[in-house]
Structures are given as C-alpha cells and as structure tokens.
C-alpha positions, 0 to 999 in steps of 0.5 A: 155405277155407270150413270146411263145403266142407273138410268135405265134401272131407274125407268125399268123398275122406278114404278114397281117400287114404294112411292116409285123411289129409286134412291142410291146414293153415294154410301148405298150402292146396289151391291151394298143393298144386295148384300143386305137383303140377301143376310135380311131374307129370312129375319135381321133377328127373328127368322136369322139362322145364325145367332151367337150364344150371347146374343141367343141368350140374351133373347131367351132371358127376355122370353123367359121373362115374357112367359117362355116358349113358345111365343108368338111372331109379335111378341118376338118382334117386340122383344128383338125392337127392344133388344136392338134399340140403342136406347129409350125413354132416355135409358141407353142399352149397353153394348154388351146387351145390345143386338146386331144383325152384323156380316160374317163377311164384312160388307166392304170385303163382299163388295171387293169381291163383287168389283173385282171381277166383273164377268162372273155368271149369274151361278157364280154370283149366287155361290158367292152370295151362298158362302160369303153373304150371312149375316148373325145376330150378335151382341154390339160388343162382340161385333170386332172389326176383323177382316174377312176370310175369303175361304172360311168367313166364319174365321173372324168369330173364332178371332173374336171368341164368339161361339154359336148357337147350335141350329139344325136348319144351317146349311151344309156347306156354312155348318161345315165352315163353322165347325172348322172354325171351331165356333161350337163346343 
C-alpha cells in the first residue's frame, strides 16, 4: 500500500477504532483483512452458510451430546471454541476432528485478483467479493492446498472430495456453482 495513502487511512479512521489501533503490517495487508471480514460477516462458525458434511457432522454430534437441537447461541459458541481449538489442557484435537473457517477461493489468488486490476468500480469489486469471497466450515484435514478456480471457486472441494451440507439459505448464484461442482449428493 502506498505510504502516504495508509497515512491518510490511519488519520481519517485511527480514531473510530478499538484504542485508535491501525496496525497492517507486512503479513496483514488491507485486502488481506477485507477478505477475512467479508467470509467472517455472518459467523467464522456458527451463522457460516457453507459447512462441509464432516465438519457439520462433527457439530452435530457435539450438540447431540449437549442435548440436541435446539441449542442456544452460547452453547453453540462453546461447542464451535471447542471444536476449533488445536488443543487443551494438554490434549491435541486431531486434524480430522478439528474446525476451520477456510476460503473456497484461497486468499493469496483473491488478493491476485484484487492487484491485478486496479480500475475496477466499486460494483465490480462487490461482484468479485460475492463470487469469490466465501468462506466453509471445514474439518483441518480436508483443508487441501488447491489452487483456486477463477470461474467456479468451489472446483477445488470437488478436487478435494469434500462434499456440503445442503442449506437452503445460499445464495442463487454459489448453489448453482456448488452443484456444477458436483459437491451435493
């Protein structure tokens, strides 16, 4: 980012934000952040529309266990802290029982896209966002390392065998993706 433009970020919002912090630093970039809010907006876990099947499994068992559904919004923050944590008390969560919030398009292709072309108007970078900015509650070890497709992000899972949880609430546009994909059954 250009200095003198981070400068006037800084002065214009340093003291709209928590204790006026305005930190990027090298690894943290302002699109690297956008991206993350954006897949964050409605839950990293609970409130995420996209879940695999394993991931959405594990989950339910854990409610199973607390008493089934419904739960309320605390309990299901305490099971999704516990099922995202590496480890405990001195006990490690395996990989294949561990969540992850990970980007159907990887972050370092959406951050490509984003510097590949500067002129882009502000529709256009919503529309980008919208189809390339998802993030999916899946289990660490189904987190492959796939390249991103540009035209359908959600080829990479197919790659990956991962198939969804069915949720009404998707969007049109990353339902129709998802099933050329051939990600539900």
């Amino acid at each position: 980012m250009d200095p003198d433009f981070y400068q006037a970020l800084k002065q214009k919002y340093g003291s709209l934000l928590y204790f006026g912090s305005f930190n990027l630093t090298k690894s943290r970039t302002l699109a690297n952040e956008l991206v993350w809010k954006w897949t964050e907006a409605t839950g990293k876990y609970v409130g995420c529309q996209f879940w695999s099947r394993n991931a959405r499994a594990a989950f339910d068992a854990e409610v199973s266990l607390a008493g089934g559904w419904p739960i309320a919004p605390t309990l299901a923050r305490k099971i999704e802290r516990k099922l995202s944590e590496k480890g405990a008390n001195g006990v490690k969560r395996s990989p294949s029982s561990r969540l992850t919030h990970e980007h159907v398009y990887p972050i370092k292709d959406m951050k490509q896209l984003l510097y590949g072309n500067t002129t882009r108007t502000v529709e256009e970078i919503r529309k980008l966002f919208d189809h390339h900015c998802v993030g999916c509650v899946v289990l660490e070890s189904e987190h492959d390392r796939f390249s991103g497709d540009e035209i359908n992000p959600w080829i990479r899972y197919a790659k990956a065998r991962i198939k969804l949880a069915d949720n009404p609430a998707w969007p049109y546009t990353q339902r129709q993706m998802i099933v050329e994909a051939g990600l539900l059954e």
